[in-house]
C-alpha positions in Angstrom: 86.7 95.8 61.5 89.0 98.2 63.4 85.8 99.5 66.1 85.6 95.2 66.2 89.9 95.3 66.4 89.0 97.9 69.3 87.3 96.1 71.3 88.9 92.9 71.3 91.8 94.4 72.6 90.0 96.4 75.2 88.2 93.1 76.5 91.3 91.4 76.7 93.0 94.6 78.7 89.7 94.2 80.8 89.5 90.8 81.7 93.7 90.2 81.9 94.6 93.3 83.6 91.8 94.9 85.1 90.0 92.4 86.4 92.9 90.4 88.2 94.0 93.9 90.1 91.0 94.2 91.5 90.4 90.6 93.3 94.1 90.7 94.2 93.2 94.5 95.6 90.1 92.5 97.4 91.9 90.0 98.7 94.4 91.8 100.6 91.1 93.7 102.5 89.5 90.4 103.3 93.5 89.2 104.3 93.7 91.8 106.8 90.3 92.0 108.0 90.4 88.1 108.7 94.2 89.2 110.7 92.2 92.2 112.6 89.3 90.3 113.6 90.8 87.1 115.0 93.2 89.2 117.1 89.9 91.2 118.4 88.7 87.4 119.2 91.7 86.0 120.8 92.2 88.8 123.3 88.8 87.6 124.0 90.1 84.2 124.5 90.2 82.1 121.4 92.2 79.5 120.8 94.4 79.7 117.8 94.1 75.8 117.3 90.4 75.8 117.5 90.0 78.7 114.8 92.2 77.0 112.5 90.5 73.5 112.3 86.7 75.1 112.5 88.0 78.1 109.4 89.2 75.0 107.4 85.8 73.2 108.2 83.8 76.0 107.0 85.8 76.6 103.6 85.6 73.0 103.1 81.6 72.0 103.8 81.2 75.8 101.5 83.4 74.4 98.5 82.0 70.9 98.2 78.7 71.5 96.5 80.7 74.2 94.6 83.2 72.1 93.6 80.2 69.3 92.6 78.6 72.3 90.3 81.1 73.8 89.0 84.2 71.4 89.0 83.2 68.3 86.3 84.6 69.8 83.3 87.8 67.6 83.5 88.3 64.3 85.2 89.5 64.4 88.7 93.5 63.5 89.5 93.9 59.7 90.5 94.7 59.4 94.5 97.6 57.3 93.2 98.8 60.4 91.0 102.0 63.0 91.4 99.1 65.6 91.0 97.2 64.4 93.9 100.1 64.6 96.3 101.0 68.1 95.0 97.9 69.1 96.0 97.9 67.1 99.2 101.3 69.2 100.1 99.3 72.1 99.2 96.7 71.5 102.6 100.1 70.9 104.8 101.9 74.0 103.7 98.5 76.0 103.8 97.9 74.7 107.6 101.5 75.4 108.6 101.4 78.5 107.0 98.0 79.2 108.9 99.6 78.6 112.2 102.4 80.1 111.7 100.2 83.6 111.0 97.7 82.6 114.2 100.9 82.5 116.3 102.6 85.6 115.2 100.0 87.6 115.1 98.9 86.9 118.8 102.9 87.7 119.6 102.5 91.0 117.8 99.7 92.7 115.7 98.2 92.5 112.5 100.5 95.7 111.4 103.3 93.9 111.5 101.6 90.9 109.6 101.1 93.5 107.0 104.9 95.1 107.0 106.5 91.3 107.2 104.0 90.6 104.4 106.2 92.5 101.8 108.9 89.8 101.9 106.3 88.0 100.1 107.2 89.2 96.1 111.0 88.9 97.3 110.3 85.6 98.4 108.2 84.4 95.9 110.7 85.7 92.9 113.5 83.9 94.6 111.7 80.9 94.3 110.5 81.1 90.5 114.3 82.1 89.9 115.0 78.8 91.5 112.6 76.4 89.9 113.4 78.6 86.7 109.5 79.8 86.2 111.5 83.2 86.0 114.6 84.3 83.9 117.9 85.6 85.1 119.8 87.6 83.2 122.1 90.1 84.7 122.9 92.4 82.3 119.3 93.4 81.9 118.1 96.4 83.9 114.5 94.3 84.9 116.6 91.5 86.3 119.0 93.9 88.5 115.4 95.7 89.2 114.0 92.7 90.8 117.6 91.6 92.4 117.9 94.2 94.2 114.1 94.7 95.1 114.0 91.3 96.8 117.2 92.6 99.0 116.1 95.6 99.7 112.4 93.6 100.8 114.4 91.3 103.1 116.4 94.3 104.5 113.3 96.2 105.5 111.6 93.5 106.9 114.9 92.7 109.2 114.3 96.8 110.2 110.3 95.8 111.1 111.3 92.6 113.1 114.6 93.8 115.3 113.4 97.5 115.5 110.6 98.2 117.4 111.1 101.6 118.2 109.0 104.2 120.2 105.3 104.8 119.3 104.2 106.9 116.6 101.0 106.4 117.0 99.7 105.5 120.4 96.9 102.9 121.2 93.4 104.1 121.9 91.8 102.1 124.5 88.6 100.8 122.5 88.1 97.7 124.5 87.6 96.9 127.9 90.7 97.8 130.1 91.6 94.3 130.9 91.7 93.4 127.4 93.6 96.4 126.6 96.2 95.7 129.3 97.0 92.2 128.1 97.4 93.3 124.5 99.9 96.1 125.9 101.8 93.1 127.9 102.2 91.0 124.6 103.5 93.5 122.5 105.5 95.5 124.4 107.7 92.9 125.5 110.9 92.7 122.6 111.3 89.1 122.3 107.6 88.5 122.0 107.8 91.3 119.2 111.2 89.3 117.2 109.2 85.9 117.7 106.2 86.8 116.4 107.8 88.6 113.8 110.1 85.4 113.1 107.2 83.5 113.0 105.3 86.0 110.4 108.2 85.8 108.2 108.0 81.6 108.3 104.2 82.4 107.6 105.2 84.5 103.8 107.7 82.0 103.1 105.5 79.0 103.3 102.8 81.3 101.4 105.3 81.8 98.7 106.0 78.2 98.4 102.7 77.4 98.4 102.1 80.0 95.4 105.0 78.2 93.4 103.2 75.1 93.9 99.9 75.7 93.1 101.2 77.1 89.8 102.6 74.0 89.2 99.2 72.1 89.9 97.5 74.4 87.9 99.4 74.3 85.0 98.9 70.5 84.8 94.9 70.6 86.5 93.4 74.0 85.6 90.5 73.6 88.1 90.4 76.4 90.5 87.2 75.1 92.6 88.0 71.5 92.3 91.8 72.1 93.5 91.1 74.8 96.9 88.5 71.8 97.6 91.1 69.2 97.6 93.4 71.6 99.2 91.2 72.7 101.7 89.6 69.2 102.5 93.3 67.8 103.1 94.2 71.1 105.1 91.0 70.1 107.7 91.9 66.3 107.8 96.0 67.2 108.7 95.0 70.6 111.5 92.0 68.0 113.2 94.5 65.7 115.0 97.0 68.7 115.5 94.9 70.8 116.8 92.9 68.3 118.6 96.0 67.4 120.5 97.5 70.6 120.7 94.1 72.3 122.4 92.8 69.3 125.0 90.4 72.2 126.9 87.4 70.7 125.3 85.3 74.4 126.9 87.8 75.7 123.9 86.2 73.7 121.6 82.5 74.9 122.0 81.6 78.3 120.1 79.1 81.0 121.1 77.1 83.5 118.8 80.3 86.4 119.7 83.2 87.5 118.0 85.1 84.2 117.9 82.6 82.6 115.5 82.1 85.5 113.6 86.1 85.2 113.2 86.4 81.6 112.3 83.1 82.4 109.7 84.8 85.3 107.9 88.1 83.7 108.0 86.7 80.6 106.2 84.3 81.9 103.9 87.2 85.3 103.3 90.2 83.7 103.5 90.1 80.0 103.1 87.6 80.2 100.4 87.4 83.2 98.6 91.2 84.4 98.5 92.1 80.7 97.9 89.8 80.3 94.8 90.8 84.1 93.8 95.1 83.4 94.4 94.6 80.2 92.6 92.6 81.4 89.7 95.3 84.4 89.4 98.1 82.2 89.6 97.2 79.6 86.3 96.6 83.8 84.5 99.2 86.0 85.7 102.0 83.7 87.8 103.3 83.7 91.0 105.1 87.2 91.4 102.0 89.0 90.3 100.0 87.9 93.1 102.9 88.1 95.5 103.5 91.7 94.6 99.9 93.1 96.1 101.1 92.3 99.6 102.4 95.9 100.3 98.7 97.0 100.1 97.9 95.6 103.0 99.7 98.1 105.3 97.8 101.3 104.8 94.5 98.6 105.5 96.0 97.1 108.6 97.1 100.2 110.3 93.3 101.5 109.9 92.1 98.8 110.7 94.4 98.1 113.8 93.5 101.8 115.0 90.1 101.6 114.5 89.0 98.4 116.2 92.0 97.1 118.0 93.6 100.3 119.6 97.0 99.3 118.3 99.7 101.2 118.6 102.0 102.4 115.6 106.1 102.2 116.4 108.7 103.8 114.4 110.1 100.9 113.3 107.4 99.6 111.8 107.4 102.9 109.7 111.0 103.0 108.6 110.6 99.1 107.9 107.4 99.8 105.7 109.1 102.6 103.9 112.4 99.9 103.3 110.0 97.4 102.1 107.5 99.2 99.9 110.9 100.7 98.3 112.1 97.4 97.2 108.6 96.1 96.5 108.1 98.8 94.0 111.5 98.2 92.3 110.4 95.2 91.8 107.4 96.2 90.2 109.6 98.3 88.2 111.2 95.4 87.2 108.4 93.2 86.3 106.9 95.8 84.3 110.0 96.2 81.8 109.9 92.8 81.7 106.2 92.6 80.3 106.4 95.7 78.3 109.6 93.8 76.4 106.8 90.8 76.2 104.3 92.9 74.6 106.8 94.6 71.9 108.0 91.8 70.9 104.3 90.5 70.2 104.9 87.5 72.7 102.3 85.4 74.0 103.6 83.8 76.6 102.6 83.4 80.4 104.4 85.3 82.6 105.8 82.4 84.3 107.8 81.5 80.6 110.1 84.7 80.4 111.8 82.0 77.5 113.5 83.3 74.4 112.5 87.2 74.1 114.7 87.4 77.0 117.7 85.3 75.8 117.7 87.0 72.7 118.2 90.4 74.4 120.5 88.7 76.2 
């Protein structure tokens, strides 16, 4: 009975601990791959508009025979339904959100991306604080913890944004020189470095929303597959007319076997698919500040990544902001942690979203 006790409890570490840190861990490489690679494609002329819609088109043609297997275990949400309009939000803030990272990231780099992406967990908490999926209590060293983690967060990410600083790391030409002199243009220009930055930190705020969101949707429709469908299919019907309007050089519109499709592929089948299904799966099992608190990871992969096949250049303040935001994010962390290990003393078996009466009786 105890070897049996044994491995109960080892499965459960397995499949609730282990298992969810290594998609997130997954995740954030196919993030910033999908970041690296469309910026490689858009130097070569890509339309930010036209990768959108055809990434959403992908995800969505992948997802509907998926959906049809795997997704009849429950009955699907009347159009007429509260549910179905959550989840028709969901598509909007997911294509604003998309945008929004297109745009900054042609303004500035997929490093950046990466450093801004750290306001995520301090965004995210801020959030659940609000629509009370987490519990406040000051006196309690976890809350301070994650207090001041989400100011420190937003502190470094101001330091990343207004500070661009001179080049640690200088750009290695590995494409042809005409590419390389436009990408030197764009970035070196200041205001094109606060804009694209602005527009990166729009980007993590709209994700977080959408995280707290999708919670919510799962918690009433636990339907991973069936829900990114819906999401995904309502994301491609709202970015066609936008993006159809917005990008009117029909040439734009017509892809050739080169690095823009392969971007728009990956980013579909990587991004819109896979790290969908994975963020929404981990959000019904761990919550919303989990996820949000793997963005950090994504800066050591970004700067390889950005030296290796972009040639982009590292600045100083990118470094101190990195160092700012990884600080908070990790007191956060901190934070969280005491929170859970209270959770588990106290034998509790609550989500992580339902911090409920553990914490008010420490109080």
């Amino acid at each position: 009975m105890r070897g049996s006790g044994e491995e109960t409890v080892a499965w459960r570490f397995f499949s609730r601990d282990v298992v969810p840190f290594a998609a997130m861990f997954a995740v954030e490489c196919t993030s910033v791959g999908a970041n690296t690679l469309y910026k490689a494609a858009s130097l070569k002329g890509l339309s930010f508009y036209v990768f959108v819609f055809y990434s959403y088109v992908v995800s969505t043609l992948l997802l509907l025979p998926l959906s049809l297997i795997f997704g009849r275990s429950r009955r699907l949400p009347s159009p007429k339904s509260p549910l179905f309009f959550k989840i028709f939000v969901l598509g909007l803030l997911g294509f604003m959100s998309q945008l929004a990272s297109c745009k900054g990231i042609e303004y500035s780099s997929p490093t950046l991306s990466s450093a801004i992406s750290n306001l995520t967990p301090a965004f995210t908490f801020t959030l659940a604080v609000i629509f009370r999926m987490e519990q406040v209590v000051l006196r309690r060293s976890a809350t301070q913890a994650k207090i001041i983690g989400a100011i420190v967060s937003i502190s470094g990410a101001l330091v990343v944004v207004l500070y661009k600083g001179p080049k640690v790391l200088a750009a290695v030409s590995l494409t042809p020189s005409s590419s390389t002199v436009s990408f030197e243009d764009l970035t070196s220009s200041e205001s094109s470095w606060i804009i694209g930055g602005l527009l990166l930190a729009s980007q993590f705020f709209l994700l977080s929303v959408w995280y707290i969101l999708q919670t919510r949707v799962m918690e009433a429709y636990p339907e991973a597959i069936t829900v990114v469908f819906f999401y995904n299919l309502f994301a491609t019907l709202i970015s066609g007319p936008v993006c159809l309007l917005a990008e009117r050089n029909l040439t734009s519109w017509v892809l050739k076997p080169d690095i823009a499709l392969a971007a728009i592929i990956y980013s579909g089948v990587f991004v819109s698919l896979f790290s969908a299904v994975t963020h929404t799966w981990g959000l019904n099992l761990k919550g919303p500040v989990y996820i949000s608190l793997f963005r950090p990871l994504s800066i050591a992969i970004a700067v390889a990544m950005g030296a290796l096949f972009l040639g982009d250049a590292l600045h100083l303040g990118s470094v101190i902001g990195s160092v700012i935001l990884s600080l908070g994010f990790y007191t956060v962390i901190w934070g969280k942690a005491r929170e859970e290990a209270a959770k588990n003393v106290a034998g509790s078996e609550h989500s992580p979203l339902l911090l409920t009466h553990i914490v008010e009786n420490e109080a």
